[in-house]
N, C-alpha and C positions, 0 to 999 in steps of 0.2 A: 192302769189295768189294761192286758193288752188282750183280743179279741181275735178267735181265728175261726174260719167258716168256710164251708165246703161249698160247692158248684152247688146252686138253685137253693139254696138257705138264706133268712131272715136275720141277721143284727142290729139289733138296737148299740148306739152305741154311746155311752155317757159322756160328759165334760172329760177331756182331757186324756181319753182312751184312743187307744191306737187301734185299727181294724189292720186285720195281715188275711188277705187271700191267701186259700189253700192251693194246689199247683191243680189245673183241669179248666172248666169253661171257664167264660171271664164272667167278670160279678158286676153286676150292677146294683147301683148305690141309690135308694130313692130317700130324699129328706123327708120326714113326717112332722117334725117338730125340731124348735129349738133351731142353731143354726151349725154348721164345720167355717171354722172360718172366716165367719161375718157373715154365710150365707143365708139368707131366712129359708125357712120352709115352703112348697110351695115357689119358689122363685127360681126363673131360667135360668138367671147370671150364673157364668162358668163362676167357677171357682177362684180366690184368691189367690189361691199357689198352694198345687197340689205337689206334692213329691211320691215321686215310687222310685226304689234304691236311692240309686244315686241322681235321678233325673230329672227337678224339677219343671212345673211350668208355671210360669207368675204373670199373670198378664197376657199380654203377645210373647213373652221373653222365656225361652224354651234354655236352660243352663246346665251343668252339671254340677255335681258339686265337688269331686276330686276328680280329674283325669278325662278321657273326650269323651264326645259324644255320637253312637254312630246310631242312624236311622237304617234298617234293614227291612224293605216292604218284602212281601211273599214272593216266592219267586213267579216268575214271568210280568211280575208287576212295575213301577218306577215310583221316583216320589216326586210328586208335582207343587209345584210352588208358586202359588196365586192365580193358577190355570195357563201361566204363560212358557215357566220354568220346568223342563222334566229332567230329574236324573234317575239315567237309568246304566247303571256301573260305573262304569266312567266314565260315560258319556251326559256331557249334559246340552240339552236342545232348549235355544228360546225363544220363542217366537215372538219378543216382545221385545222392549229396551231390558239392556243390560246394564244398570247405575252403579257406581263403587267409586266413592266418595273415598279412599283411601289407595295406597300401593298395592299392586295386584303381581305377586311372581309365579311364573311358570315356567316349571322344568320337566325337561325332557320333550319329547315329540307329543303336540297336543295340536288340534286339527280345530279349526275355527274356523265356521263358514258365514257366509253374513258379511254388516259391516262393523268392523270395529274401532271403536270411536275413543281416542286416551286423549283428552283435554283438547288440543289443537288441531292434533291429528288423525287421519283417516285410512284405515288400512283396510280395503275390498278387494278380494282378491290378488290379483299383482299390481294393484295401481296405490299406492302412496299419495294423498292429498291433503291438504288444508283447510279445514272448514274458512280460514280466514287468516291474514296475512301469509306471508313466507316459510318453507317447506325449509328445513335447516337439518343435516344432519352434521355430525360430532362427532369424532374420533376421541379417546383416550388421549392428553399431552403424550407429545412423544410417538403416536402412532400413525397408523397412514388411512383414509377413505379407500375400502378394496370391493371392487364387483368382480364376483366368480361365474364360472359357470357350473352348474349343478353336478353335470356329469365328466366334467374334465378339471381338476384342481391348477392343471398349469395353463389352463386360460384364465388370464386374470387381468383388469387393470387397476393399476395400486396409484390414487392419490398422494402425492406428497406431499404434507403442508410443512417440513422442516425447513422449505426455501421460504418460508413468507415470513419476515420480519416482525418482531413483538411488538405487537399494538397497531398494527399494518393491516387494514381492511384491503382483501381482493375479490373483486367480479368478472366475471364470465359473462358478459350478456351476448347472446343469438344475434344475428344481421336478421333482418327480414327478408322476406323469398326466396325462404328455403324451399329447397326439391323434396321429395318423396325419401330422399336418401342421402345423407349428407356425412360430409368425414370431417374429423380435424385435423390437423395439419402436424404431423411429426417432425423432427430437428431430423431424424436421419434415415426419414422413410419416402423411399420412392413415388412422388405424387402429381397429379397434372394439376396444377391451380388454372381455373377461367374465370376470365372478367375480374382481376386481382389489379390494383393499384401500390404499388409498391414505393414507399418513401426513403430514399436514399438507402436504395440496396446495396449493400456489397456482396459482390460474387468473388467469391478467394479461391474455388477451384471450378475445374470444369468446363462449361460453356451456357449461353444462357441460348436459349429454345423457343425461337417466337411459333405459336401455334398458326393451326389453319385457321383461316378468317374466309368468308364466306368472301369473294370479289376480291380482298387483298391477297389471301394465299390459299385458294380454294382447293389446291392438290397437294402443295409441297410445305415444309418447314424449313424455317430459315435458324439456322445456328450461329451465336456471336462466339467464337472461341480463344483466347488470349494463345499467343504464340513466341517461345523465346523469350518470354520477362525472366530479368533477370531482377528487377527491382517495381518500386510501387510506379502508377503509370497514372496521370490525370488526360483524359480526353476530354477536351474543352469544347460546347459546341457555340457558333456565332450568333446572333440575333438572325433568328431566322424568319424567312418569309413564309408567308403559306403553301404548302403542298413542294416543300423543300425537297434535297434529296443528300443520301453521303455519296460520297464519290471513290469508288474501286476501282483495284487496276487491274481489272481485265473485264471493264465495263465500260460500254460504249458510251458516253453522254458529253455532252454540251455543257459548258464552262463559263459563265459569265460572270465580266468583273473580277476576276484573278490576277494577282501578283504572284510569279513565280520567280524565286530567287535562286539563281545560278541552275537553272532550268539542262539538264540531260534529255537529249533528242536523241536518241536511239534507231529508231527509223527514222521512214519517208514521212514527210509533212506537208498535210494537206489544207485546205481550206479556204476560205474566200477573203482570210488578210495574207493569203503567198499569191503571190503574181508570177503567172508562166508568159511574159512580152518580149518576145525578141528585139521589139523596138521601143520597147518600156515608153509608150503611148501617154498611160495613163498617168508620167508622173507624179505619182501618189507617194505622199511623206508618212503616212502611217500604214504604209504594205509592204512586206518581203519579194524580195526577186529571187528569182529560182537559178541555181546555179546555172542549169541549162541558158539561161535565157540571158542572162551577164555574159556569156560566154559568147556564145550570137552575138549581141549588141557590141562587143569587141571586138571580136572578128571583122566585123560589118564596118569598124571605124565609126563606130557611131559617139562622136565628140569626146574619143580618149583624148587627155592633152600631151603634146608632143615633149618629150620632158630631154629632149637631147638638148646642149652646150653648145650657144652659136654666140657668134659677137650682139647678134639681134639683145638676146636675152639678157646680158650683163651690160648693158649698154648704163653710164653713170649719169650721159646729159653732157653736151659740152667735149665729150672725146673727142681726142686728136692723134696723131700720131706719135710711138714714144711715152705714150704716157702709161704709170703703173698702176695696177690695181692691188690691193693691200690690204688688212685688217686693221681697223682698230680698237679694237678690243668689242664692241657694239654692235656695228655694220660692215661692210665692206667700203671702201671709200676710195677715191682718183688721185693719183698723184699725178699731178703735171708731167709734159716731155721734159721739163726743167730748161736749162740754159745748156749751150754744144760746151763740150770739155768739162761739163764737172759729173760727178759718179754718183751714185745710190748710194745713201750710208745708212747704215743702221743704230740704232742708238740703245741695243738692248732690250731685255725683257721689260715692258710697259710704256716702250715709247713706240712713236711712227718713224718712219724711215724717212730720209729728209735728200736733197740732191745737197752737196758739198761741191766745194772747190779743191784741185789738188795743189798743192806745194810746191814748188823744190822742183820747177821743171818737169814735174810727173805725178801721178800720185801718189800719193803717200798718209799710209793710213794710221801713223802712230804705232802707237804698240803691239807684239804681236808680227806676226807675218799678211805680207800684204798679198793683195788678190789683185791681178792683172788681168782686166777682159775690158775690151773696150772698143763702140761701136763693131761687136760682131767679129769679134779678136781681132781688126785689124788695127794698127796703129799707125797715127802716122803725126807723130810727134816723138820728140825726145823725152824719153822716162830714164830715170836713175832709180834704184830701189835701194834707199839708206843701207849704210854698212851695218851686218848684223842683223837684216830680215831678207827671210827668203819669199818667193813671191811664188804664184800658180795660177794658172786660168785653166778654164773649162775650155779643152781644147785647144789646139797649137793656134800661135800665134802668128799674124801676118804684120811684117813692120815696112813702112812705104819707104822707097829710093830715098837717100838721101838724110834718114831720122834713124836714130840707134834705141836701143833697150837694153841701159844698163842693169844686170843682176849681179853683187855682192856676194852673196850667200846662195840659195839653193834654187832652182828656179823648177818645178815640177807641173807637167801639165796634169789633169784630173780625166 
């Protein structure tokens, strides 16, 4: 049996009847007797689980029973939740902890100030922390790590991670003493690197740029620039000593310990191993002489050797008058005057020339046409010249009173 009652009225209400308020003030319920619910009479304890329409409350546990639930306080008012939580539209303020032990999503623009705490991580303002261990963030496979700038979309820098190898852990760790401002380093952005150590650079184009150094290059920059390769180039440097130097060619510097091979002097040459002596004094066996002064020192007769052909010179030891001098094949060597009336003969290519006796009254040289000079063309003896050689001498011949010189054949002076 169901029960209905107006603003400021009295019902009793039996076992298992229903009370339905009328529409106008609200009604208050006071128990007299008996219990609703479990509840005695007389007793503060809320209720077991009241429902009106559709909206129970059982306990702490406020439910619906088909479709939501929405709480709408009077206007200008909010609804506050445990004195810490206010919501008031859309807005909700807490000034306490904020715990949710499950997924929490939020779309569209929703304005959160405070700090906000999701398991590991800590989002206050613009700063991003860790209550503990490492700050990690995650792209979608496939996609890229991107920081924008708010008001300009084509300022961007877009992490790659499609170059990092599967199952290939990479770190990024900071150098220590850092400046107030620091950059990283681009493949193809114009940068000044200081105080960088570089391990087996290669420079493929360009030039390489030594900066100013405070006492080393306090005004100017020195540039290394490769010139004319045609091909790859290794510059080799020697076991070097301390505070070494390179050596350029339109630089003044001092050279120690140098081997120059088939060495171009181009100018004048100076220095304190060229000797300017005109009477080269100093006899020194590891110094140059100066053109000039070789010149002098000849001029002056200063111990050239006499290089003209006297008898002094060729002298064998033992010369006499008459006697020949000859090659043999080795040396030069002495032929005796020989004996008066016999001739020089020759014996051909590889032998020595020997004095011979003539023949036949006269000389006679065998085969061949014979040669007639003797003591200085003059003769004075009787010569026959075999039938069938003709004879000749170097210049006319003188034949003494009294001795003939017979010629056969053709007789021709030379």
């Amino acid at each position: 049996m169901a029960k209905t009652t107006s603003a400021g009225t009295q019902t009793t209400l039996l076992t298992d009847e229903t009370f339905t308020a009328a529409p106008g003030a609200p009604v208050s319920i006071t128990i007299t007797g008996g219990t609703i619910d479990g509840v005695s009479a007389g007793v503060t304890t809320p209720f077991t689980k009241l429902c009106v329409d559709n909206l129970c409350i059982d306990g702490s546990i406020i439910s619906s029973v088909t479709g939501n639930i929405y709480l709408t306080p009077i206007a200008g008012s909010n609804i506050t939740l445990d004195g810490a939580t206010t919501i008031d539209g859309g807005v909700v303020v807490n000034s306490g902890t904020f715990t949710n032990t499950g997924d929490v999503t939020v779309t569209g623009t929703q304005t959160i100030t405070g700090d906000l705490k999701v398991d590991n991580l800590s989002l206050n303002g613009n700063t991003i922390s860790s209550l503990s261990g490492d700050v990690q963030l995650k792209a979608f496979s496939g996609s890229n790590l991107t920081l924008q700038d708010d008001q300009s979309a084509t300022k961007e820098v877009s992490l790659d991670m499609s170059i990092v190898p599967q199952g290939t852990d990479r770190k990024w760790r900071f150098p220590t003493g850092l400046s107030g401002t620091e950059h990283f380093v681009g493949e193809t952005e114009n940068q000044t690197l200081k105080h960088k150590i570089l391990h087996r650079p290669v420079i493929e184009q360009g030039f390489l740029k030594l900066p100013q150094v405070s006492g080393l290059f306090p005004k100017n920059h020195y540039q290394i620039q490769p010139s004319d390769i045609t091909g790859d180039r290794v510059a080799k440097l020697p076991k070097l000593t301390s505070n070494d130097e390179f050596v350029f060619s339109k630089h003044t510097q001092t050279l120690t310990n140098k081997t120059l091979t088939s060495p171009v002097l181009n100018t004048s040459v100076t220095g304190t191993g060229i000797k300017d002596e005109d009477n080269m004094a100093s006899d020194s066996a590891t110094h140059l002489a100066t053109q000039q002064s070789i010149k002098a020192y000849v001029d002056a007769g200063g111990g050239v050797a006499d290089n003209s052909v006297t008898g002094a010179k060729i002298a064998m030891g033992s010369d006499a008058q008459g006697d020949i001098l000859y090659y043999n094949g080795t040396d030069y060597a002495r032929l005796g005057f020989g004996t008066s009336g016999y001739f020089l003969k020759t014996q051909g290519t590889g032998a020595n020339p020997i004095w011979a006796e003539s023949t036949g009254g006269g000389p006679s040289y065998g085969s061949g046409d014979e040669w007639v000079r003797y003591n200085s063309n003059q003769i004075n003896e009787n010569i026959t010249v075999a039938v069938g050689k003709n004879a000749s001498s170097v210049g006319p011949i003188t034949v003494g009173s009294s001795y003939s010189v017979t010629v056969n054949g053709v007789y021709t002076v030379i």
